[in-house]
MMTF fields as JSON, N, C-alpha, C and O atoms, coordinates in Angstrom:
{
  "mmtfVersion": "1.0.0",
  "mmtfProducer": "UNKNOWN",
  "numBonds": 311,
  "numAtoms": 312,
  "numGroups": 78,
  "numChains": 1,
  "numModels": 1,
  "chainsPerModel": [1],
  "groupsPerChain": [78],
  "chainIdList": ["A"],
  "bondAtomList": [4, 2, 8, 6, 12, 10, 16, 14, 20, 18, 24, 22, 28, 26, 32, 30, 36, 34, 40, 38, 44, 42, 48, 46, 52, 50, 56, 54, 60, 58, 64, 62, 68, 66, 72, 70, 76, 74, 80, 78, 84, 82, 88, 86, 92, 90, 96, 94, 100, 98, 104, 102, 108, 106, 112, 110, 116, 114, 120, 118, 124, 122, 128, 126, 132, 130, 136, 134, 140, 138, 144, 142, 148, 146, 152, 150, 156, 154, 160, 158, 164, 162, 168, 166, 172, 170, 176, 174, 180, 178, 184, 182, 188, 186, 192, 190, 196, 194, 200, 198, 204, 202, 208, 206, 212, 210, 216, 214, 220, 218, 224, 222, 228, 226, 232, 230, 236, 234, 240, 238, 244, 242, 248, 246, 252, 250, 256, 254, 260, 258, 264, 262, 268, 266, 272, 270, 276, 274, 280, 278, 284, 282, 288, 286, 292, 290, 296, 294, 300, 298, 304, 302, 308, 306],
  "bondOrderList": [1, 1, 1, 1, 1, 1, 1, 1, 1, 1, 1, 1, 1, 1, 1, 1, 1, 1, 1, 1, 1, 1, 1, 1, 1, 1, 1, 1, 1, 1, 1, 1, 1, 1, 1, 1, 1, 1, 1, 1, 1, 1, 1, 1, 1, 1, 1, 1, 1, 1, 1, 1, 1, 1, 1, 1, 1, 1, 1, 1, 1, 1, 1, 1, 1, 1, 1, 1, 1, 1, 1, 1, 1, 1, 1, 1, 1],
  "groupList": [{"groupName": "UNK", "atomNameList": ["N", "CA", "C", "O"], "elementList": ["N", "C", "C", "O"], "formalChargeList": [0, 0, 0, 0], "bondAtomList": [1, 0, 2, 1, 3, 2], "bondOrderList": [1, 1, 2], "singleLetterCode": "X", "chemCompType": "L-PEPTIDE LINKING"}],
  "groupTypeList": [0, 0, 0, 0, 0, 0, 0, 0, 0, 0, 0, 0, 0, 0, 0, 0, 0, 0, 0, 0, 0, 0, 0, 0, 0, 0, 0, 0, 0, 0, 0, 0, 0, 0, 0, 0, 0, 0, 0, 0, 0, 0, 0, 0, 0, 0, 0, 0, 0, 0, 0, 0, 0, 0, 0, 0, 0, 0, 0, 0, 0, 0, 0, 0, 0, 0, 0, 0, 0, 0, 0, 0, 0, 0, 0, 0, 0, 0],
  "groupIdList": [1, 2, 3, 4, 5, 6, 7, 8, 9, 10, 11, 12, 13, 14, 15, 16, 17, 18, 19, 20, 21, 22, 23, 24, 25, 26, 27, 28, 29, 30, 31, 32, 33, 34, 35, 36, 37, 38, 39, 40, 41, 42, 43, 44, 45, 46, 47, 48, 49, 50, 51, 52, 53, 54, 55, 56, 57, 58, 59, 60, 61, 62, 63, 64, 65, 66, 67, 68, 69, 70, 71, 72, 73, 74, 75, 76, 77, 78],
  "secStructList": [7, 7, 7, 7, 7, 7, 7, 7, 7, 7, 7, 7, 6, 6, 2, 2, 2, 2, 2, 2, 2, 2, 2, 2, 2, 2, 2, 2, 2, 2, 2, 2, 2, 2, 2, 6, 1, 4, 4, 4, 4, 1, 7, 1, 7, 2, 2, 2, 2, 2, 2, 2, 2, 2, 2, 2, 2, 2, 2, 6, 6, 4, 4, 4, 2, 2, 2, 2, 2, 2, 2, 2, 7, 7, 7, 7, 7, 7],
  "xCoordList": [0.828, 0.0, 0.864, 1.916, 0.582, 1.191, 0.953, 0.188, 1.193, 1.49, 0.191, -0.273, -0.06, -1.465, -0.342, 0.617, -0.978, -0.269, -0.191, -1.218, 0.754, 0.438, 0.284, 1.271, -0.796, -0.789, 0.195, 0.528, 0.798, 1.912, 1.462, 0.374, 2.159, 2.153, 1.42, 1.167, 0.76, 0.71, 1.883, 2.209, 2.309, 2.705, 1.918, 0.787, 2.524, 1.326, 1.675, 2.567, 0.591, 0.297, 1.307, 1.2, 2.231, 3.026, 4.382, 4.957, 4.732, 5.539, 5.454, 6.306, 3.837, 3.628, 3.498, 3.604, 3.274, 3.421, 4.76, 5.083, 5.437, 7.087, 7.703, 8.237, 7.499, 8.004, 7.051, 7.64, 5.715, 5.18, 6.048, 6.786, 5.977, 6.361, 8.103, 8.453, 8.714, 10.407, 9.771, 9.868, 9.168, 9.309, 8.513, 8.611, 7.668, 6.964, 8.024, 8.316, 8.877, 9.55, 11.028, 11.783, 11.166, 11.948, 11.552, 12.358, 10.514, 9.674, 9.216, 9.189, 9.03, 9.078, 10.203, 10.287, 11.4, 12.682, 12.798, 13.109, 12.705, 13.227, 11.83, 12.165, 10.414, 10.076, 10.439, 10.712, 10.324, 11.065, 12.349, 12.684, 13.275, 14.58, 14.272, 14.605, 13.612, 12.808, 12.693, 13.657, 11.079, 10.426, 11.278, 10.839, 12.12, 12.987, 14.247, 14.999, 14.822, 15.179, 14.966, 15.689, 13.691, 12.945, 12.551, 12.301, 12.342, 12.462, 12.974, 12.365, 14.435, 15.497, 15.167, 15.581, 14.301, 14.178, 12.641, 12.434, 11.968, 10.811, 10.982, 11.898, 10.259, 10.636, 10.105, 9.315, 10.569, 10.504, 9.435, 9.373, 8.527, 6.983, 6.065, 5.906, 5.58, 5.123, 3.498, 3.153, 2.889, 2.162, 1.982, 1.101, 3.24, 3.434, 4.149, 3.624, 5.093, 5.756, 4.441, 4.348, 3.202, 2.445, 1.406, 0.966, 0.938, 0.356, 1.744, 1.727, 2.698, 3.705, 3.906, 4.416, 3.762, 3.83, 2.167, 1.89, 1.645, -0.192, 0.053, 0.052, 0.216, 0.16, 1.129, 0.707, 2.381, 3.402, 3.221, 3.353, 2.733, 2.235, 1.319, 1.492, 0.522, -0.897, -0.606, -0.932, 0.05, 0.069, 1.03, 1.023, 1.757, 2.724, 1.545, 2.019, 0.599, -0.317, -1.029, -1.383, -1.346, -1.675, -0.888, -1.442, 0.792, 1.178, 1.25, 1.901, 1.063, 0.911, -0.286, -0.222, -1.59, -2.544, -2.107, -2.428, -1.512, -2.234, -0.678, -1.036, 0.308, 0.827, 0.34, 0.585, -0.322, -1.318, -2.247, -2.44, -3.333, -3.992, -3.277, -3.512, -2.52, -1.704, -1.296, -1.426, -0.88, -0.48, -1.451, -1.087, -2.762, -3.76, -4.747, -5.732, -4.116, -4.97, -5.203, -4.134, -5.979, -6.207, -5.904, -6.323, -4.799, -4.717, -5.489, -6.606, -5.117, -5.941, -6.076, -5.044, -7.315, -7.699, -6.917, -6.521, -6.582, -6.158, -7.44, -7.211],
  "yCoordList": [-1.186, 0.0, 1.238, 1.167, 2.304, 3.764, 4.104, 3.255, 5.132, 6.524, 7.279, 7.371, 7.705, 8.991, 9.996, 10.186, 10.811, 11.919, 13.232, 13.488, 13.79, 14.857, 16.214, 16.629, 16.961, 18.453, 19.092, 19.082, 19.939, 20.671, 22.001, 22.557, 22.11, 23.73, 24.316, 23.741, 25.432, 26.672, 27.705, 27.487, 28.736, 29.714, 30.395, 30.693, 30.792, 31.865, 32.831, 32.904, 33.882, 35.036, 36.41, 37.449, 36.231, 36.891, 36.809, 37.794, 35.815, 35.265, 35.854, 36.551, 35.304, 35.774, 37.153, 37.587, 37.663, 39.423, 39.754, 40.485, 39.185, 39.471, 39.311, 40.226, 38.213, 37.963, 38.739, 39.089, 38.978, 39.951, 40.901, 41.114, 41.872, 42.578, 43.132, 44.241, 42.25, 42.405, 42.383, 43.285, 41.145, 40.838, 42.118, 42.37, 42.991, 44.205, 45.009, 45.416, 45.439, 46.464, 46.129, 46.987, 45.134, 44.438, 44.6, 45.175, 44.256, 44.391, 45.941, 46.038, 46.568, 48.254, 49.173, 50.364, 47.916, 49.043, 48.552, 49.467, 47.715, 46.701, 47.753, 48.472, 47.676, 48.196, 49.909, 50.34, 50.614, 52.231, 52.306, 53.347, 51.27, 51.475, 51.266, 52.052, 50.208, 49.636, 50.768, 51.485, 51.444, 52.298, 54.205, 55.067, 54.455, 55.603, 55.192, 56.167, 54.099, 53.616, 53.568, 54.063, 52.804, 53.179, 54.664, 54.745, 55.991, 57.072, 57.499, 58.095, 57.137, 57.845, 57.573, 58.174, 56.519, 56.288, 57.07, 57.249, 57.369, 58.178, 59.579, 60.396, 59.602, 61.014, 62.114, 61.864, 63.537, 64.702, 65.521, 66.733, 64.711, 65.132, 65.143, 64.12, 66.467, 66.237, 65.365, 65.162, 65.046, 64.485, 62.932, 62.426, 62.0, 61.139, 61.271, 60.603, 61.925, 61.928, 61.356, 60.214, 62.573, 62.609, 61.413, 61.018, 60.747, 59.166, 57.887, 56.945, 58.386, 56.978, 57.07, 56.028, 57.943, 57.937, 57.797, 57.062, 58.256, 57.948, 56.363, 55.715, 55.983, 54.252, 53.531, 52.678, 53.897, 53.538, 53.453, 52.461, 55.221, 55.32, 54.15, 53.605, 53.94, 53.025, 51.765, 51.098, 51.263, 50.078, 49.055, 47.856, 49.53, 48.56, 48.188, 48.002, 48.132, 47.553, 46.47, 45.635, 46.385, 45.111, 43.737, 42.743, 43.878, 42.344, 42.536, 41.521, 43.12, 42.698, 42.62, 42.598, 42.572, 42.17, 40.259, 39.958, 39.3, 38.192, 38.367, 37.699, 38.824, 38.613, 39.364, 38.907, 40.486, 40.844, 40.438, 40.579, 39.573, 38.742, 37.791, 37.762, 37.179, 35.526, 36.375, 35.934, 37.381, 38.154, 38.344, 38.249, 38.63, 39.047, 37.236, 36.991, 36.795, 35.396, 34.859, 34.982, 34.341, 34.204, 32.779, 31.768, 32.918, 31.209, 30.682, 31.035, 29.545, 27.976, 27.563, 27.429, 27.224, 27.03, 25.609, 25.442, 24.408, 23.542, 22.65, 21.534],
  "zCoordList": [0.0, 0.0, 0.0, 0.635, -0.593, -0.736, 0.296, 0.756, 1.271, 1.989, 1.227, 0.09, 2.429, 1.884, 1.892, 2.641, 0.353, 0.336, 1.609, 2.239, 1.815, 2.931, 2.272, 1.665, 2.3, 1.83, 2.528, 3.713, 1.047, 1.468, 2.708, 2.859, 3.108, 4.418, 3.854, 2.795, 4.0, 3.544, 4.528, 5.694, 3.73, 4.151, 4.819, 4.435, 6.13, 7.041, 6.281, 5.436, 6.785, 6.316, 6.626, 5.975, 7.659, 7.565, 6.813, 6.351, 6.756, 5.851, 4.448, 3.897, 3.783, 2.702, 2.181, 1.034, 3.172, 3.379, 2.965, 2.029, 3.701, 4.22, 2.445, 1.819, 2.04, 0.612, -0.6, -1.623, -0.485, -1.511, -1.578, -2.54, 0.023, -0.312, -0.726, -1.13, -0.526, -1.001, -2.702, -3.534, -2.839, -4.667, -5.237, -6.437, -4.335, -5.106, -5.202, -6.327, -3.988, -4.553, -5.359, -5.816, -5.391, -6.714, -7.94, -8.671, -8.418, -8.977, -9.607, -10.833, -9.174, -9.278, -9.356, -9.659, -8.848, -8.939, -10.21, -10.973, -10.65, -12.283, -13.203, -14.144, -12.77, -13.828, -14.307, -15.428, -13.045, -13.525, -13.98, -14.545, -13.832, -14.499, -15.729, -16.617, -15.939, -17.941, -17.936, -18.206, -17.525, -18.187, -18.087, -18.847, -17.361, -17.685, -18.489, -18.494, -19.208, -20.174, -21.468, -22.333, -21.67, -22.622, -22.79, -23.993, -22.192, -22.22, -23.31, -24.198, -23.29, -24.502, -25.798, -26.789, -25.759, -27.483, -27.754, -28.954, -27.194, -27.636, -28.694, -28.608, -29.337, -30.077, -29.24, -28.33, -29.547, -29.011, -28.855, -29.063, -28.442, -28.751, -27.087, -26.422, -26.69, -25.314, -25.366, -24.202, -25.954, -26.213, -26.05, -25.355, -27.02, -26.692, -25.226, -24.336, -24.939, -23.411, -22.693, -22.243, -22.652, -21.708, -21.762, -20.683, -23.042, -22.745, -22.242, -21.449, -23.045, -22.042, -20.999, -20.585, -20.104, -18.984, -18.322, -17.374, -18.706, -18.184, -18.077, -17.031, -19.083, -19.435, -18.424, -17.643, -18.474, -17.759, -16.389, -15.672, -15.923, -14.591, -13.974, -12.884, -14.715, -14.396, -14.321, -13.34, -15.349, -15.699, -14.913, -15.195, -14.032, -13.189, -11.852, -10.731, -11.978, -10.999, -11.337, -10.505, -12.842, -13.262, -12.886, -12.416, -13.236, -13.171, -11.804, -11.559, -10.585, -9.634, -8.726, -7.497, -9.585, -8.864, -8.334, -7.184, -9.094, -8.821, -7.39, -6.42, -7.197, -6.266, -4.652, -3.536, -4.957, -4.047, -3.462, -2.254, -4.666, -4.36, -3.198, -1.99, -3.82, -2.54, -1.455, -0.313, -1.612, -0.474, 0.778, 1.95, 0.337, 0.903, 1.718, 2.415, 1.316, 1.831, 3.056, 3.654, 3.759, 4.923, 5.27, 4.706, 6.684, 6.982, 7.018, 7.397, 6.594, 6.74, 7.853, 8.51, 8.45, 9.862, 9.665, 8.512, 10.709, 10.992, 11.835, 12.302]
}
């Protein structure tokens, strides 16, 4: 006969806090270095300036909804 499988741990919730939040601001230092990088190649136009940055501004919250999400999770009662 096999061994019943054992469910893995969960990570408590502080823990998971503790590591969101290092990988967010990892994460944010890597994307403003991209996105003031990418800067230099734009043409000389305040217009475009002012939507790449609207877009830019906004948009580093998307790829971190789903790590927010896990972040936000509530222990597993036992």
């Amino acid at each position: 006969m096999s061994a019943p499988l054992i469910p893995a741990r969960q990570i408590p919730a502080r823990v998971r806090k503790l590591i969101g939040g290092i990988g967010i601001m990892v994460f944010l230092a890597a994307y403003v270095w991209a996105v003031t990088s990418l800067y230099d190649y734009l043409p000389d136009n305040r217009a475009i300036h002012l939507l790449y940055f609207a877009v830019t501004g906004l948009g580093w919250g998307l790829p971190l909804m789903p790590l927010m999400s896990w972040m936000g999770k509530a222990d597993e009662k036992l």
